[in-house]
N, C-alpha and C positions, 0 to 999 in steps of 0.2 A: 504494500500500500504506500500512498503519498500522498502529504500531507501540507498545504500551503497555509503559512499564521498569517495575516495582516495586521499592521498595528498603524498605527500614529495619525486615524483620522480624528474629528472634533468637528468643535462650532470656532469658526473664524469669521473677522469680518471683511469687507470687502477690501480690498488692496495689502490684506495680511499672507502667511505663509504657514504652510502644513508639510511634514515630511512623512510619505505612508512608506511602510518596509516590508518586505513578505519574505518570509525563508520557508523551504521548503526543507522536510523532513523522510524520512523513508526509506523506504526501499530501491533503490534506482540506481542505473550506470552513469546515468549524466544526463544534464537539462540543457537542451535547445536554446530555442528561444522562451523567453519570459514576458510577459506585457500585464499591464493596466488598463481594465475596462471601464466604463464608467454606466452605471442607471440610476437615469433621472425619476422622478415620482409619473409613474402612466406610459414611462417610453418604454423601450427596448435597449439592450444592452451595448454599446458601440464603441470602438477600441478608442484608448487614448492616447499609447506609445507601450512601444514594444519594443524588444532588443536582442539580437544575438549572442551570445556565448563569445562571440570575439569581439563586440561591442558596438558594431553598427544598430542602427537607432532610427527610429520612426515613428511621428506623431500625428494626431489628426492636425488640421488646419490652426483651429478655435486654439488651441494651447500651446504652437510653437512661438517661441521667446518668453513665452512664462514657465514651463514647465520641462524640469530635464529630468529622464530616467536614466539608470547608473545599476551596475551590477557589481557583488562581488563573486565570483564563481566560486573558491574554496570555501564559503559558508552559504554556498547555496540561495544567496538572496538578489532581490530585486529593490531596490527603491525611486521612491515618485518624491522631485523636489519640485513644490507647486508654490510657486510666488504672486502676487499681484490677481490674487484670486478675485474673481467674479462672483455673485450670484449664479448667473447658468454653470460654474463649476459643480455646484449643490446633487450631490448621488452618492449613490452606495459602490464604492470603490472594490471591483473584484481583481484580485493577484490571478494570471494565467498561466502557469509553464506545458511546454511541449516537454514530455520526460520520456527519454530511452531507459525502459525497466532493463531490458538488457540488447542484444547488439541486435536481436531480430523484434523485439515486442517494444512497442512506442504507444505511450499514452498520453492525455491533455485532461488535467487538471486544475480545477478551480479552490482559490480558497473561499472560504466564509463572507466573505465581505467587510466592507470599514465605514463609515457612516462619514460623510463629508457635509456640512453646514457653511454656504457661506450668505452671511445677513450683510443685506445693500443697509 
């Protein structure tokens, strides 16, 4: 099994800063890529930046230049450094890795979720 934490969401106000972290635990040979999803209250769930294992990186439109994600690979984790946040920031932040359990079986993994508030 495996196992994604999120941490470091809250209520922020607008033009403040949040850092969410996910480590992955488990069972597994190695993780792909990793990314940050983002749902809003009624939408659907829509990536917000994702990242390779050797550190290329990609974000929706709405959060490039406020928002940089960062991996460290020997602890398994992901993180979202989210600055000059918005209002439409405002969702339930899900951690994603792509995981090689081993060299022939690959699975996609969601963690729990983190709650993000940002008050205009």
């Amino acid at each position: 099994q495996v196992q994604l934490v999120e941490s470091g969401g809250g209520l922020v106000q607008a033009g403040g800063s949040l850092r969410l972290s996910c480590v992955a635990s488990g069972n597994f040979r190695s993780i792909n890529r990793m990314g940050w999803y983002r749902q809003a209250p009624g939408k659907q769930r829509d990536l917000v930046a994702r990242i390779t294992s050797g550190g290329s990186s990609d974000y929706t439109d709405s959060v490039k230049g406020r928002f940089t994600i960062s991996r460290d690979n020997p602890k398994n984790a992901v993180y979202l450094q989210m600055n000059s946040l918005k209002p439409e920031d405002t969702g339930v932040y899900y951690c994603n890795a792509d995981v090689m359990r081993s060299s022939i079986i690959r699975g996609d993994y969601w963690g729990q979720g983190t709650q993000v508030t940002v008050s205009s």
